[in-house]
C-alpha positions in Angstrom: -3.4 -30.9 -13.0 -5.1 -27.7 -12.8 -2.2 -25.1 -13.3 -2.7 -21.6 -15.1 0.1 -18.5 -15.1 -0.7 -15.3 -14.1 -0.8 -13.1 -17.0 1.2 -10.3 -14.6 4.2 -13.1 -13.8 5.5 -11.7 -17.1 4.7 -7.9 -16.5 8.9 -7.0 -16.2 9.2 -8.8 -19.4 6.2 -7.1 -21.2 7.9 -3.7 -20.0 11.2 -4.7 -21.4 9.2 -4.8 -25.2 10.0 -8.3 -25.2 6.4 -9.7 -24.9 2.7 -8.5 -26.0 -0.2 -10.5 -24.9 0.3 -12.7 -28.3 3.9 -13.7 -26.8 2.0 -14.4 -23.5 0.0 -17.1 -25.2 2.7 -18.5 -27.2 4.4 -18.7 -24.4 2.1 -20.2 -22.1 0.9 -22.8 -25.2 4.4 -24.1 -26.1 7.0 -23.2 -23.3 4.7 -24.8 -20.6 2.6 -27.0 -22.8 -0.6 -25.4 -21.1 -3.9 -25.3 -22.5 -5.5 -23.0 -20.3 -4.8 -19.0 -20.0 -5.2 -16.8 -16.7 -5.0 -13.6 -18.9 -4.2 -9.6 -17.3 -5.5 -6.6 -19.1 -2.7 -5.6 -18.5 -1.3 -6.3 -21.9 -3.6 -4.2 -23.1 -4.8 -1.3 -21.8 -4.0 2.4 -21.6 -2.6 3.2 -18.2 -2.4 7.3 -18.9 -5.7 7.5 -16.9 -6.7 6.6 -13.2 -9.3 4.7 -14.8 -7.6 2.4 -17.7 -8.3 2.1 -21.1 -9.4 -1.2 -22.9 -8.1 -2.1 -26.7 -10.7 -1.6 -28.6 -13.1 -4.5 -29.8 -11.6 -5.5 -32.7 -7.8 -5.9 -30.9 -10.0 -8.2 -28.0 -11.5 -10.6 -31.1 -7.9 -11.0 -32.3 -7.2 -12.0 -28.9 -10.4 -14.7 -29.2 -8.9 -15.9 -32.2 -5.5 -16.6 -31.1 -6.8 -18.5 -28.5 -9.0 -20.3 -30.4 -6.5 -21.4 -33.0 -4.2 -22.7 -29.7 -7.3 -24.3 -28.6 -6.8 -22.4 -25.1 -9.5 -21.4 -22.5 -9.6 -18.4 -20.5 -9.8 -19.7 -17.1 -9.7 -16.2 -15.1 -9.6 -12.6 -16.7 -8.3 -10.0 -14.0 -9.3 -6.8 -14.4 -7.0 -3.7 -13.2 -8.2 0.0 -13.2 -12.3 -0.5 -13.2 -12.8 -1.5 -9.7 -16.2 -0.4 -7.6 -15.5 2.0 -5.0 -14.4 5.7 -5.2 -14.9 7.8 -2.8 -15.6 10.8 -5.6 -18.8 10.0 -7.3 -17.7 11.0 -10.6 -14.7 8.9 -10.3 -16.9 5.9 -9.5 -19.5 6.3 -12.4 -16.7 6.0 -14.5 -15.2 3.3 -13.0 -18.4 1.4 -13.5 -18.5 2.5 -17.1 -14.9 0.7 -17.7 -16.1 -2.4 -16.0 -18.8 -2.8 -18.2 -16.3 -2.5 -20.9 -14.3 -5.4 -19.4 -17.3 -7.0 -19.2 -18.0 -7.0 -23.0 -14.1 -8.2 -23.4 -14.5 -10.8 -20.8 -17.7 -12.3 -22.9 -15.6 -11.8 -26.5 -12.6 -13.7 -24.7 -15.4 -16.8 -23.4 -13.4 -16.0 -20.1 -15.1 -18.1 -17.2 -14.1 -16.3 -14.2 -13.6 -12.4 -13.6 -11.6 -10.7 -11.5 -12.8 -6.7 -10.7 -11.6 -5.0 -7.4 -13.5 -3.9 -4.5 -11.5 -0.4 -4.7 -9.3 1.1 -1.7 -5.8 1.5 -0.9 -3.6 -1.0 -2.0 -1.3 -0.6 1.0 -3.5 -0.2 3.6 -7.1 -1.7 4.4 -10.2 -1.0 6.5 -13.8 -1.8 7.1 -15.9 -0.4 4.4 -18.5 2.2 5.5 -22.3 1.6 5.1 -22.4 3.7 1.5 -19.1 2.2 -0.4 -20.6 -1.5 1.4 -24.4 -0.9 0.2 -23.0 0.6 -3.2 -20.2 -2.8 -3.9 -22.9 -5.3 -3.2 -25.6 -3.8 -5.3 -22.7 -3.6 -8.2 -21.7 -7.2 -7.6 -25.6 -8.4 -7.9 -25.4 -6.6 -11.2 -22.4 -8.0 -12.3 -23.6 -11.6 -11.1 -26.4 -11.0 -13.1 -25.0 -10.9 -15.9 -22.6 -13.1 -15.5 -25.1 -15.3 -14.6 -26.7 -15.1 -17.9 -23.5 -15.5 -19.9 -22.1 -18.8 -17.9 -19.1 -17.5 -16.3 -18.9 -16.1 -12.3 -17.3 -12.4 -10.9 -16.3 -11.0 -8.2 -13.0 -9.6 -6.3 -9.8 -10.8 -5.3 -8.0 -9.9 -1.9 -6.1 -7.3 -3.3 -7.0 -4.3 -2.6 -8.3 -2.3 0.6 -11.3 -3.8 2.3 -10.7 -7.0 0.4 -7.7 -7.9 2.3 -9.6 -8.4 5.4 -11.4 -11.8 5.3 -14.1 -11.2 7.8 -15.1 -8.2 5.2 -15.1 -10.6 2.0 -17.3 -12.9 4.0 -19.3 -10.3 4.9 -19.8 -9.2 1.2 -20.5 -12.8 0.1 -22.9 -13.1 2.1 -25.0 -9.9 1.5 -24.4 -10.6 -2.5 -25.6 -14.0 -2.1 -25.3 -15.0 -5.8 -24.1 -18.1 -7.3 -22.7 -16.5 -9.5 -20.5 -14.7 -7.5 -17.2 -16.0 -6.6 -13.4 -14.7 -5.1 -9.9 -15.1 -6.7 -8.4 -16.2 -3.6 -4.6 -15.1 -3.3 -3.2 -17.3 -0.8 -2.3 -15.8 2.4 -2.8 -12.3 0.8 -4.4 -10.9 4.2 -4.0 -7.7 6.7 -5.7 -9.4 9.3 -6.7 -12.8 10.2 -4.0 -14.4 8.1 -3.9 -17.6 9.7 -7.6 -17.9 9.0 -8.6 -16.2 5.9 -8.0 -18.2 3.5 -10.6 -21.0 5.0 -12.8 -18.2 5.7 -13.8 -17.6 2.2 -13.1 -21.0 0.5 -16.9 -21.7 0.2 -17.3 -18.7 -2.5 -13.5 -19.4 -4.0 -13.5 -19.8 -7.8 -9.8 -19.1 -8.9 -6.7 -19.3 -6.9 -2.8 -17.5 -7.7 0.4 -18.2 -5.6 2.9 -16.1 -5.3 7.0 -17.2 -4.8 6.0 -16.7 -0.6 3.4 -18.6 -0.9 5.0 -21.8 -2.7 7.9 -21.7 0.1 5.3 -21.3 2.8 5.5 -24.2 5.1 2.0 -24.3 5.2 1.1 -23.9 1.7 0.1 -27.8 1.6 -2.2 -27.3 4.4 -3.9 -24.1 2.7 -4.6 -26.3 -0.7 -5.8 -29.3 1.2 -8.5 -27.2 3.1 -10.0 -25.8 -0.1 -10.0 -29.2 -1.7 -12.0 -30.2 1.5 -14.5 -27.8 0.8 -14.5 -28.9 -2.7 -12.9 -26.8 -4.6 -12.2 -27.8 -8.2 -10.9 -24.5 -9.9 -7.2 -23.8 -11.1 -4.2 -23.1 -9.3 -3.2 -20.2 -10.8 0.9 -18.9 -10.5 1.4 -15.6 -10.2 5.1 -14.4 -10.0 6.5 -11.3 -11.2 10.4 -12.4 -11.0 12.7 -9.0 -10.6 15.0 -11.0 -13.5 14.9 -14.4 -15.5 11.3 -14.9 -16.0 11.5 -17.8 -18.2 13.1 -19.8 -15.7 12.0 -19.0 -12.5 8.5 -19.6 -13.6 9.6 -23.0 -14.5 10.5 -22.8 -11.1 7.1 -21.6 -9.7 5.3 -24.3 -11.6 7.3 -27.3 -10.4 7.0 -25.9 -6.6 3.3 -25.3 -7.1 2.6 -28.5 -8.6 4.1 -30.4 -5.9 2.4 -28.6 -3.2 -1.0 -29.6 -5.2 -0.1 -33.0 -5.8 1.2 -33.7 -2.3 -1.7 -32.2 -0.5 -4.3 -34.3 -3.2 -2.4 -37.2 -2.0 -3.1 -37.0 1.6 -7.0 -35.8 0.2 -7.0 -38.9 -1.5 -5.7 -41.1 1.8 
């Protein structure tokens, strides 16, 4: 079954100084006996700036060489602190300048889906205006381009202002038009049409996370079946950041999530 963790599940941990991102892989390797990673820069990056600082090359190739000794595969790299939109120009060039940084990483890490933000608030959400909308699809066709070219797929997760309204992720989709453009779908993660978002933007979904709401949700089966109706094929990726007890209440998140997949497969299957 197609289960990854959520690099961030362990973020209370990693501030505690009890893990680094080496810890995250052993853990992810031998605690849950999983062979793929769905890795956070935030193990490693420099959060004293707005914008946030990658390790440098040579700490990323250490990172490729962990995971090749483990014989893991970086199923989703999310990318914090280089999103696309700013409203101050300067702001945004060197946003853009970090993501291309990721971008690098991403390609030393063989990761085969990105996650970079549309930018906004991450409490509140509206349409984007003409210039931040004409400005984050020409990005994304860059981006796709390139990811294009090095066989993995980008794009944004609803996380973040205008991407937590579904009829505004369509609407990007649509105008990027790029195979090689795709979402990291949070489940129910929506301001606005929550009961239909999800669906909405299945067709361009390429990663998924759950939260601990989302694996309780009554209709959590119903949400998986309707992607794996529009064939999706991607992981289902858990993403918990418990206040306390990480260890176990991701064994926790794993068992809930796992049934919820295998339930809804079932009645796929039928």
């Amino acid at each position: 079954m197609n289960i990854s963790i959520g690099g961030y599940s362990f973020y209370n941990t990693f501030l505690e100084g009890k893990m680094d991102v080496f810890g995250y892989l052993e853990t992810v390797k031998y605690r849950y006996r999983m062979d793929a990673v769905d890795l956070w820069n935030g193990f490693f990056i420099d959060r004293s700036d707005s914008v946030y600082k990658l390790a440098d090359k040579s700490y990323i190739r250490k990172i490729r060489e962990a995971l090749d000794e483990k014989e893991m595969r970086v199923v989703n790299f999310a990318v914090d602190g280089a999103h696309l939109w700013d409203p101050d120009p300067d702001l945004r060039q060197r946003l853009f300048e970090n993501a291309l940084v990721h971008l690098d990483a991403a390609e030393i890490l063989g990761a085969e889906t990105v996650r970079i933000d549309t930018g906004g608030s991450y409490k509140g959400s509206e349409p984007m205006t003409d210039e931040q909308f004409e400005y984050t699809v020409k990005r994304y066709r860059e981006y796709a381009d390139r990811a294009a070219d090095g066989g993995y797929t980008i794009g944004p997760e609803n996380h973040m202002g205008a991407s937590l309204l579904p009829r505004e992720m369509k609407r990007l989709a649509e105008e990027v038009h790029h195979p090689a453009f795709g979402f990291l779908l949070h489940l129910g993660r929506w301001k606005a049409d929550e009961a239909e978002g999800d669906a909405m933007v299945s067709p361009w979904t390429v990663h998924t996370h759950f939260d601990a709401k989302t694996a309780v949700h009554p209709g959590a089966e119903e949400k998986v079946r309707s992607l794996l109706a529009g064939g999706y094929k991607g992981y289902w990726g858990v993403e918990y950041n418990a206040p306390n007890n990480q260890y176990v209440e991701m064994e926790w998140m794993i068992g809930a999530v796992k049934r919820i997949v295998r339930n809804a497969s079932r009645v796929e299957l039928e």
